[in-house]
Structures are given as C-alpha cells and as structure tokens.
Backbone as a printed PyTorch tensor [residue, N CA C, xyz], in Angstrom:
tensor([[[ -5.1970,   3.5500, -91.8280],
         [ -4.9600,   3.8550, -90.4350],
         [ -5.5410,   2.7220, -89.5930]],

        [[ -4.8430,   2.2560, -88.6650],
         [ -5.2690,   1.4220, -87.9050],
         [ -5.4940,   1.7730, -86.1630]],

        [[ -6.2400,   1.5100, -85.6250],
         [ -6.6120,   2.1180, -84.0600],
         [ -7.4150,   0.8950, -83.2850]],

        [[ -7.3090,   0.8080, -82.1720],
         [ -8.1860,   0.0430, -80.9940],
         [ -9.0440,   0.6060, -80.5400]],

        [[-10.5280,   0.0740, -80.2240],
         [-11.1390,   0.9600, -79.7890],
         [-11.8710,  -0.1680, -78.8310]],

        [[-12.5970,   0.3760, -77.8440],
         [-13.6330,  -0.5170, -77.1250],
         [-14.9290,  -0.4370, -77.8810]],

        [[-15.7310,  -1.3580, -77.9220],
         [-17.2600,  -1.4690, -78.0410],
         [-17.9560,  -2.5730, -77.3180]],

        [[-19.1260,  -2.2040, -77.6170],
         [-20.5650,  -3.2640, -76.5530],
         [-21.4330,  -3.5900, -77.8220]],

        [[-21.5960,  -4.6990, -77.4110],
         [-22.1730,  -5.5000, -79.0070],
         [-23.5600,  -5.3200, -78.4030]],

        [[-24.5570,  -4.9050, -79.0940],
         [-25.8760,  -4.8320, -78.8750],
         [-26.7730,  -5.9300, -79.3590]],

        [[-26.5650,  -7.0210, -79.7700],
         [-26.7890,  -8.2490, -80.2910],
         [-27.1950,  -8.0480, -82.1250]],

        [[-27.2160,  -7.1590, -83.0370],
         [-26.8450,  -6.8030, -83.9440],
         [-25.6040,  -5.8930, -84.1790]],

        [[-25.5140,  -4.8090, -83.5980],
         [-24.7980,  -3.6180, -83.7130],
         [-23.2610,  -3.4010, -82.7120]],

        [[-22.3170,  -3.0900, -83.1950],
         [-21.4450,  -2.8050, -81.9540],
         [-21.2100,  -1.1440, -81.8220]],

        [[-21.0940,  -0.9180, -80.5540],
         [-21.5080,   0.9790, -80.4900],
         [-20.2770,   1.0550, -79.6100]],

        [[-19.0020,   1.5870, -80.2390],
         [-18.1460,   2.6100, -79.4410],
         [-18.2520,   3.0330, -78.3000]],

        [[-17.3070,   2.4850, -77.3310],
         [-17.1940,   3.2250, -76.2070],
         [-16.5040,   4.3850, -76.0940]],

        [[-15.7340,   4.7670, -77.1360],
         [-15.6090,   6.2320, -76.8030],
         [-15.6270,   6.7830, -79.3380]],

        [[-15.2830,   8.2950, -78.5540],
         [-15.2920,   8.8000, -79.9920],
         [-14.5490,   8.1220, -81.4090]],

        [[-15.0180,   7.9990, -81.9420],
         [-14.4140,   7.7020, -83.4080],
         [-14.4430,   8.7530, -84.2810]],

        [[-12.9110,   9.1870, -85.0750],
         [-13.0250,   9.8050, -86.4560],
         [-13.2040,   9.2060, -87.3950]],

        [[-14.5740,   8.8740, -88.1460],
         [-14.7980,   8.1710, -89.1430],
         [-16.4210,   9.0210, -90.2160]],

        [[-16.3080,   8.9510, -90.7860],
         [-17.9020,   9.5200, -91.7020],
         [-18.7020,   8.2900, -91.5760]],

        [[-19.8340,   8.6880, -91.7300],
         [-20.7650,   7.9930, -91.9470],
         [-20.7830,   7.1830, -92.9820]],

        [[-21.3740,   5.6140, -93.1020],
         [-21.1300,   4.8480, -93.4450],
         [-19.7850,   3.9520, -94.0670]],

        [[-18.6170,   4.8180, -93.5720],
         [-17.3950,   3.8280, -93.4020],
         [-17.2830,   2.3730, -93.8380]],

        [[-16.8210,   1.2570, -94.5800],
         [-17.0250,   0.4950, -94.3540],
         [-15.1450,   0.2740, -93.5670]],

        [[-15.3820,  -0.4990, -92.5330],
         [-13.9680,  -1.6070, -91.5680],
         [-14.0640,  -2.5900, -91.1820]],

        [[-12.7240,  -3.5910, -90.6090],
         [-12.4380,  -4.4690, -90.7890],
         [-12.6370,  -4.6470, -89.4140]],

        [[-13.3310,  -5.4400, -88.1380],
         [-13.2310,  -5.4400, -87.0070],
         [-12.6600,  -6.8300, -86.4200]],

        [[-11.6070,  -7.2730, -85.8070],
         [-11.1840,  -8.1550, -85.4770],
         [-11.6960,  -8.1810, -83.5530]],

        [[-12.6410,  -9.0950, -83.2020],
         [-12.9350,  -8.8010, -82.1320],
         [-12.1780, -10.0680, -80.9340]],

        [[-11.7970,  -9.5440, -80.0070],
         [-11.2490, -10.0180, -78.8720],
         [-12.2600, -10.0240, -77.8140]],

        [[-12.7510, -11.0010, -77.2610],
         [-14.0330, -10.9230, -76.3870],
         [-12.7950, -10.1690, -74.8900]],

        [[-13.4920,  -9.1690, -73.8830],
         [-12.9040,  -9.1180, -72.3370],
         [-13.4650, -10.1390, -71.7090]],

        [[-12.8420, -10.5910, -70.6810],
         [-13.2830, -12.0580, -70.2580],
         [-13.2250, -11.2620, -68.3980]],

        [[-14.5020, -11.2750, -67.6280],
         [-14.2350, -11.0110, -66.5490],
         [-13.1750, -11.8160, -65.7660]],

        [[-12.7950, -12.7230, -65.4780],
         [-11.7390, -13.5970, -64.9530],
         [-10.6780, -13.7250, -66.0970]],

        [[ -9.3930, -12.5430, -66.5140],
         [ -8.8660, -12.9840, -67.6380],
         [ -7.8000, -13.8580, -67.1310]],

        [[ -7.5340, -14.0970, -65.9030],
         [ -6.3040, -14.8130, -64.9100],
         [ -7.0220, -16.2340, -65.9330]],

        [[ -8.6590, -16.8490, -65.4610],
         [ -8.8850, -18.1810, -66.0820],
         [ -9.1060, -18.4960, -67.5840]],

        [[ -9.2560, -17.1840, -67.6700],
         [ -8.8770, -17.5820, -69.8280],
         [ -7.5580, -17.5110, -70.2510]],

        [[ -6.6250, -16.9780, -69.5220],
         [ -5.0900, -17.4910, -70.1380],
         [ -4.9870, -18.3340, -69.7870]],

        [[ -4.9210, -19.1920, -68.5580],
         [ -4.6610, -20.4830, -68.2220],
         [ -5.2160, -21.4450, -69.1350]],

        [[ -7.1290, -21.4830, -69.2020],
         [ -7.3190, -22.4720, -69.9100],
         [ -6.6750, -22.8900, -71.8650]],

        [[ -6.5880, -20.8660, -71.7890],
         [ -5.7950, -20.7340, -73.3730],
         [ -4.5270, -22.2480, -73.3160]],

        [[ -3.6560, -20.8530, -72.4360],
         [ -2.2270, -22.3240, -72.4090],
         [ -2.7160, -23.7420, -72.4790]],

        [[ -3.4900, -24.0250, -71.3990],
         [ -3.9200, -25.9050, -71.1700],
         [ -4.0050, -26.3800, -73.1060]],

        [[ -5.0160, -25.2680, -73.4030],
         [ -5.2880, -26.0720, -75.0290],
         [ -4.3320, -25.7780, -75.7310]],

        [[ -3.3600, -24.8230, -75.5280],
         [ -1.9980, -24.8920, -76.4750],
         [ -1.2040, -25.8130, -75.9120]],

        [[ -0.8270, -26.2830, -74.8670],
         [ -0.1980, -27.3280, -74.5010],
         [ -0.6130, -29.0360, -74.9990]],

        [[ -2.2610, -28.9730, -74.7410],
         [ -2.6380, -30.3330, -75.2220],
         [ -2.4520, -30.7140, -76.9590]],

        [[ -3.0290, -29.5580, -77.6480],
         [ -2.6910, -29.1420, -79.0000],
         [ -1.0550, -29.3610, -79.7580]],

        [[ -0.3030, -29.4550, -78.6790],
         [  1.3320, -29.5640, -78.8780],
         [  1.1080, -31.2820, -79.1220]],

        [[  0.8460, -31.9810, -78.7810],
         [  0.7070, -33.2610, -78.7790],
         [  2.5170, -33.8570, -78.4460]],

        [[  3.0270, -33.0340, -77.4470],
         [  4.2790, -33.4110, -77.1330],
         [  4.2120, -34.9230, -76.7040]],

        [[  5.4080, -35.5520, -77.1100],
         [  5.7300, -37.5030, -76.9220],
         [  6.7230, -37.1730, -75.4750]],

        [[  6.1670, -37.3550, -74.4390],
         [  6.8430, -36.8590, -73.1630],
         [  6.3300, -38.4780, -72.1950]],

        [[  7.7080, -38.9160, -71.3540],
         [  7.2840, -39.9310, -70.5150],
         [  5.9360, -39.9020, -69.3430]],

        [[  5.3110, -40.7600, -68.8210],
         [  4.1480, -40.6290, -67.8610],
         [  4.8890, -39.2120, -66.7440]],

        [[  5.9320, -39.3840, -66.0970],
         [  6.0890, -38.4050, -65.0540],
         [  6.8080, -37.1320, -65.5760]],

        [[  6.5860, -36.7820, -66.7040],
         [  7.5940, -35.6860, -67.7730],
         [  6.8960, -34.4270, -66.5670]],

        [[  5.9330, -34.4110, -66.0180],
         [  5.3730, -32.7050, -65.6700],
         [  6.0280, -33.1060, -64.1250]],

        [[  6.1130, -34.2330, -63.4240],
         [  6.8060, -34.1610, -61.8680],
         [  7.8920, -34.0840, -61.8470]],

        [[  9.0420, -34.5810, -62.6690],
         [ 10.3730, -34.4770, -63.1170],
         [ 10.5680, -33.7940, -64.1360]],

        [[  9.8550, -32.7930, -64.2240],
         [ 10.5500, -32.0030, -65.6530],
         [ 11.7350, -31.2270, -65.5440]],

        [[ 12.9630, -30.6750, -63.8880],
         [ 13.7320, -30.2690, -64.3940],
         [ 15.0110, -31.7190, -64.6280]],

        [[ 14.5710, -32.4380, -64.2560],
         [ 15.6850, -33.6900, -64.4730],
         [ 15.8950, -34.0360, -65.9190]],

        [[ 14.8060, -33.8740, -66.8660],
         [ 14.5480, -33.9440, -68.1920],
         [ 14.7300, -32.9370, -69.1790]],

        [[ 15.0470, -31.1950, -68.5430],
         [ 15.6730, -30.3170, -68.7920],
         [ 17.2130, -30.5780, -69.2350]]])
C-alpha cells in the first residue's frame, strides 16, 4: 500500500502530522520532498538548473528572438 502523508523532522525522528495505520515498529520506505516556503522561487530556480543542465547549442540572442527561431 502506498499513501502521502505530512511529517516534521525532529532532527533524528520524523513524527506524522496526522494519523497513520501502521503497528509498531513497521519498517518503510520514505521518499522525502522538502515544502519550501516560497514554492513560486524553488520551481523557477528548479527550471533555471534544468535548463542550464540541457546544455542546449543555441545562438548568443536564441532567448530575445526565440519566436523567429521557432
């Protein structure tokens, strides 16, 4: 079974923000996604590094004329 849940990392421990059906000592797999108070400036800077990461071969003015190059 797979589910989302919120938690608050206690600098060892992460503690559920709401109920879990699970027994005691469970072992799971937690894939964590930090919340970012400004998430408007963590997608942007995301994109910037997927864009630079592209290592696209584009002329000096490719981003001022880009629909002419469309």
């Amino acid at each position: 079974m797979t589910y989302t849940i919120d938690a608050i990392f206690h600098g060892k421990v992460f503690e559920p923000s709401s109920q879990v059906n699970l027994k005691p000592n469970t072992k799971v797999k937690i894939t964590i996604e930090e919340n970012q108070e400004n998430g408007e400036f963590n997608r942007a800077y995301t994109f910037l590094k997927t864009a630079r990461n592209l290592n696209i071969d584009a002329p000096a003015d490719f981003s001022e004329n880009i629909d002419s190059y469309l």
